[in-house]
C-alpha positions in Angstrom: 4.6 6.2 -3.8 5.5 7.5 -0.1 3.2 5.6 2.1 5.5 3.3 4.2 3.8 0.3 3.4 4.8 0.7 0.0 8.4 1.8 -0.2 8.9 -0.7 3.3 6.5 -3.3 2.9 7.8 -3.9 -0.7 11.0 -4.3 -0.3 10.4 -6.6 2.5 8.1 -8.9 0.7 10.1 -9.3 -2.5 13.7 -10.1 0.7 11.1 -12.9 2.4 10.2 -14.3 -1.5 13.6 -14.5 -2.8 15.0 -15.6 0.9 12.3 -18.8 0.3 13.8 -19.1 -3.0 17.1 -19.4 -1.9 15.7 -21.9 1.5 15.0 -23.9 -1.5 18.5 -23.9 -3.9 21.3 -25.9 -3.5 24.6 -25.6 -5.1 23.5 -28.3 -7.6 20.7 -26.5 -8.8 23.3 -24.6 -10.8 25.1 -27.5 -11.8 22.7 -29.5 -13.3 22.2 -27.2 -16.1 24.8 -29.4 -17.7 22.4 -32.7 -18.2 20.2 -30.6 -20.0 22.3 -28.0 -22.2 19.8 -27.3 -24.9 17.1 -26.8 -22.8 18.8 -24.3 -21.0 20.6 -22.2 -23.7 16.9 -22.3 -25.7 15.4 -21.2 -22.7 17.6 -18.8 -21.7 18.0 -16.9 -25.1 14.3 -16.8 -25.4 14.2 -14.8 -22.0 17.0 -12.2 -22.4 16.6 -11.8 -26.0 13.7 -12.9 -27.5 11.0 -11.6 -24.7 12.6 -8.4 -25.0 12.6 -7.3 -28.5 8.5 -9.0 -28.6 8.0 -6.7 -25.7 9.7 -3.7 -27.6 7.3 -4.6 -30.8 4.3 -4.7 -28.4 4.6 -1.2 -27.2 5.3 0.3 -30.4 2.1 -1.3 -31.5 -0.1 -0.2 -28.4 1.9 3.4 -28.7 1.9 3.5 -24.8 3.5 6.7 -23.4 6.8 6.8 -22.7 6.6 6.2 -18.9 4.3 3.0 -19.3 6.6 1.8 -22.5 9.5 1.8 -20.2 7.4 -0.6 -17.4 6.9 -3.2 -19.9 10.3 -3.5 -20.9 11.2 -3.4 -17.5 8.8 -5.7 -17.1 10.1 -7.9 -19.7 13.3 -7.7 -18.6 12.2 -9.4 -15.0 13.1 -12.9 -14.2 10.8 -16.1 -13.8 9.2 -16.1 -10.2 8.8 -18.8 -7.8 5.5 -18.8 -8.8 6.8 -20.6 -12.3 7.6 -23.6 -10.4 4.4 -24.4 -8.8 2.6 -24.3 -12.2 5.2 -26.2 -13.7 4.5 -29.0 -11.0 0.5 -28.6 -11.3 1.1 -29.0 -15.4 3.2 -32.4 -15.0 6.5 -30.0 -15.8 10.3 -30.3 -15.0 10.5 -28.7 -12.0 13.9 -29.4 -11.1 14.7 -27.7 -14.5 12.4 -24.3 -13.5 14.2 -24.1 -10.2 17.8 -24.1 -12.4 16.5 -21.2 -14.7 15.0 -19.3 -11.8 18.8 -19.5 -10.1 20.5 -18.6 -12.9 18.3 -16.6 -14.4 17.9 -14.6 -10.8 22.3 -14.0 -10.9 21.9 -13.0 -15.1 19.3 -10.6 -14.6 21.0 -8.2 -12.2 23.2 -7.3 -15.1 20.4 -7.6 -18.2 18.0 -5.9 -16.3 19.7 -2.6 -15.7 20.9 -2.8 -19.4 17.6 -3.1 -21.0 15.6 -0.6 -18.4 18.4 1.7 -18.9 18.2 1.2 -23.3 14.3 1.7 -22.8 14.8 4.8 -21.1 17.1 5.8 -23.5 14.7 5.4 -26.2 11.6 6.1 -25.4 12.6 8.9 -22.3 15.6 10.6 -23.9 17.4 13.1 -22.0 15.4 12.6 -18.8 17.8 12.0 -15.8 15.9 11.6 -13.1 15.0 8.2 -14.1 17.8 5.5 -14.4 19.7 2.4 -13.2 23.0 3.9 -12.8 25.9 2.1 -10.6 25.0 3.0 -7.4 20.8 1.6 -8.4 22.8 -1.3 -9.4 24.1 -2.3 -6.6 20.8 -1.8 -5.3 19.4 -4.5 -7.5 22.2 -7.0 -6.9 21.6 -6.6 -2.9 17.0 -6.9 -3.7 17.8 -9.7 -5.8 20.8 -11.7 -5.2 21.4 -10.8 -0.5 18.3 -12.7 0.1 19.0 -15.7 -2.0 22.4 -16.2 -0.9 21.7 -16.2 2.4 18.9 -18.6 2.3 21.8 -21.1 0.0 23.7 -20.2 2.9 20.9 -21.6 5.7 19.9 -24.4 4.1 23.7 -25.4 3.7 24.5 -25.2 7.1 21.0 -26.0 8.6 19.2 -28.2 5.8 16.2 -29.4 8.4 16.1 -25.8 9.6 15.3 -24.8 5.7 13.2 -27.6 5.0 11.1 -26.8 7.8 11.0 -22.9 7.5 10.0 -23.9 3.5 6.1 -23.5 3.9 5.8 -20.7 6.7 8.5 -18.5 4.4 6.0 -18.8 1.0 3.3 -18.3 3.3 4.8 -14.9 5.2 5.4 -13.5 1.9 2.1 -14.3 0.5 0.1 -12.5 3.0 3.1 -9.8 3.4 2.7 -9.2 -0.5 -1.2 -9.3 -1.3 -0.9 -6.5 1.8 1.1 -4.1 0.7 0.0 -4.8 -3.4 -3.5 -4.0 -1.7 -2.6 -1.4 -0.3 -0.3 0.2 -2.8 -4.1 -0.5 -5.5 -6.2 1.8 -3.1 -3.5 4.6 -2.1 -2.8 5.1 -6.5 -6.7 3.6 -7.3 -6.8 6.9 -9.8 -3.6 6.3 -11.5 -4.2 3.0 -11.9 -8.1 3.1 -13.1 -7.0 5.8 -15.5 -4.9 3.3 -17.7 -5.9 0.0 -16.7 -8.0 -0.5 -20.2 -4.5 -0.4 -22.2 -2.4 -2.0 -19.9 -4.8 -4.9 -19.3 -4.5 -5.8 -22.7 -0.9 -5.3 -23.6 0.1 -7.4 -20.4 -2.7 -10.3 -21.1 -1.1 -10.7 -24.8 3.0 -10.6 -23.1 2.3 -12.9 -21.0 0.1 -15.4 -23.7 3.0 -14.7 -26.1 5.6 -15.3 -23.3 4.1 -18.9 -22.2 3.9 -19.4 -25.9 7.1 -18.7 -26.9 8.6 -20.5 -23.6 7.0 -23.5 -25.0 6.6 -23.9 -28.6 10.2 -22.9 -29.3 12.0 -25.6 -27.2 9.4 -27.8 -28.8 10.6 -26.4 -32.0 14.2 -27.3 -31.7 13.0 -30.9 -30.1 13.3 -30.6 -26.5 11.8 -33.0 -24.5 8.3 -32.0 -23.9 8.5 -31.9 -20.1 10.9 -29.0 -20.5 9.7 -27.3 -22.6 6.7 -27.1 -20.3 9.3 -26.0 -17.4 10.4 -23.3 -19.8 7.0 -21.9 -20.6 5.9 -21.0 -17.2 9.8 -19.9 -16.3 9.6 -17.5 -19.5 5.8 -16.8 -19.5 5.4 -16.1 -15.2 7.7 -13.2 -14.7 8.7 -11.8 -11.6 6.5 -8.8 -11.2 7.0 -8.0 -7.4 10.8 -7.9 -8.4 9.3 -5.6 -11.5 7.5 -2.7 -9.1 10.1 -2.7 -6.3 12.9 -1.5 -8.9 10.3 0.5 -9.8 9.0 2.1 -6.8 12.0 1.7 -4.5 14.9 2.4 -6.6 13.8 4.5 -9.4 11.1 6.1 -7.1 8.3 5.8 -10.1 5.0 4.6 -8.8 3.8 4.9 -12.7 6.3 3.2 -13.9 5.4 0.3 -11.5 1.6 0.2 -13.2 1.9 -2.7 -15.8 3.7 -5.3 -13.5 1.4 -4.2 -11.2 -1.8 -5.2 -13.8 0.4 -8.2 -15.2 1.0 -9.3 -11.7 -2.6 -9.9 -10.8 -3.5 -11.1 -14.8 -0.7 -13.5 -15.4 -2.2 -15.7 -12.7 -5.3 -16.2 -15.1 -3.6 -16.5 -18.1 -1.1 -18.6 -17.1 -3.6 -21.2 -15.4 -5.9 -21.2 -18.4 -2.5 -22.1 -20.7 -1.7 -24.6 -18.4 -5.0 -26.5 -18.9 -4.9 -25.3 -22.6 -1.8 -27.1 -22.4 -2.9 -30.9 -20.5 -6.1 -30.5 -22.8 -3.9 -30.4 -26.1 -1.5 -33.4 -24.7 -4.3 -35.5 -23.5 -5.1 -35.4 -27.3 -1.9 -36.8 -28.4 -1.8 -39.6 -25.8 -4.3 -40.8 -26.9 -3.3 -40.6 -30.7 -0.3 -42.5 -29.5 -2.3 -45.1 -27.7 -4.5 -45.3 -31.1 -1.4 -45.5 -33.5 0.2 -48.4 -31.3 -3.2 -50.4 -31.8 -3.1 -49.2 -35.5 -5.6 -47.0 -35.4 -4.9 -43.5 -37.1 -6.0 -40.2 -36.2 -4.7 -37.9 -38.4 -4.4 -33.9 -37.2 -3.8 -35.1 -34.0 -1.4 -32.8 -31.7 2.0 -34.0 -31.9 
């Protein structure tokens, strides 16, 4: 915490991220959430209430201190990233759906998110005052969050080719922009980080298997199409950690705090692809169970 490439760099990253988001929404992209309602709701309640309450349960178990505790729920209060939709589209997904939950669920969470950081503080940091998402830290998040989508709505409304164009060079900016200033952010805290990378590797790696999980299997469980349900798997399971460590560092001025989206950050990319394959190896199973029960053929404990 201090060095201006954090507190700067950050900040801009996450603006040129959710700026290519919004290059990328349309007015529609809200709308459509009405051709698949179930999908949605399902989705949605398993990111604001389920997620939470699994990530409260998982740092009981792990009895992380209080500081750590309060950067997973944080954490888990985060929103999908745009990262959620390029998995989606690598693992035959519904992309259109992941790109209306990461609109939607972008506007929801600067209200949830200050609501559960500020109940985790409560609870596991009582009486401290220094940390905090008062109104003022609020408004912060709505202008991180929110500023930079609606003005790239706002340019691809009034310039569409302008926004299809600047599409690629925008993820690309960030990209770099982001693995700098994560980089640099790793080497100038190495100690702190080193010193509790052991538990935080392992309570991150099991959120975000339990996130994809849930994001799938539940849909699934209430019979949503299957497509979907993978779109709402990597939209729950793929958070938005960059979001995650500027609140952190930038408005609550808590490098520490910062730590386990910073270790879920790098992790989820793993965990997430080797679901995703976990996930086309499972269905390739059931194809072909299908393709065996229309010839008459029955495989029985086949994936269904």
């Amino acid at each position: 915490m201090g060095s201006t490439l954090t507190t700067i760099g950050l900040p801009v990253a996450l603006g040129i991220i959710m700026l290519g988001l919004g290059l990328s929404l349309t007015v529609g992209d809200f709308t459509r959430v009405a051709k698949h309602p179930r999908a949605v709701f399902i989705a949605l309640a398993c990111q604001l209430l389920l997620l939470p309450a699994i990530c409260f349960g998982l740092v009981l178990a792990f009895k992380l201190p209080p500081v750590l505790a309060v950067g997973m729920m944080l954490l888990s209060a985060s929103p999908g990233g745009p990262t959620a939709n390029l998995y989606s589209h690598l693992f035959r997904g519904d992309v259109a759906l992941n790109i209306s939950l990461t609109a939607i669920n972008s506007v929801i969470a600067v209200f949830t998110l200050p609501l559960i950081t500020n109940l985790a503080i409560a609870f596991f940091m009582p009486g401290d005052t220094t940390l905090g998402l008062q109104l003022g830290k609020t408004i912060e998040v709505f202008n991180i969050v929110l500023a930079p989508v609606a003005l790239g709505m706002l340019i691809r409304r009034w310039k569409p080719t302008f926004a299809d164009r600047m599409d690629k060079p925008v993820r690309i900016a960030s990209t770099v922009i982001l693995i700098i200033v994560i980089a640099g952010a790793i080497v100038s805290n190495l100690e702190m980080l080193l010193a509790n990378l052991g538990q935080l590797a392992i309570i991150t790696v099991l959120f975000c298997l339990i996130s994809l999980a849930v994001g799938f299997f539940v849909p699934r469980l209430f019979r949503v199409e299957r497509r979907q349900a993978i779109a709402s798997s990597f939209e729950i399971g793929v958070h938005n950690a960059t979001l995650a460590i500027v609140i952190a560092q930038t408005v609550l001025g808590s490098m520490e705090l910062s730590l386990p989206a910073a270790v879920y950050g790098v992790l989820m990319f793993f965990v997430a692809l080797a679901f995703g394959f976990g996930l086309r190896a499972a269905y390739r199973g059931a194809d072909a169970a299908e393709d065996a029960a229309r010839a008459g053929v029955a495989r029985p404990g086949a994936i269904a």
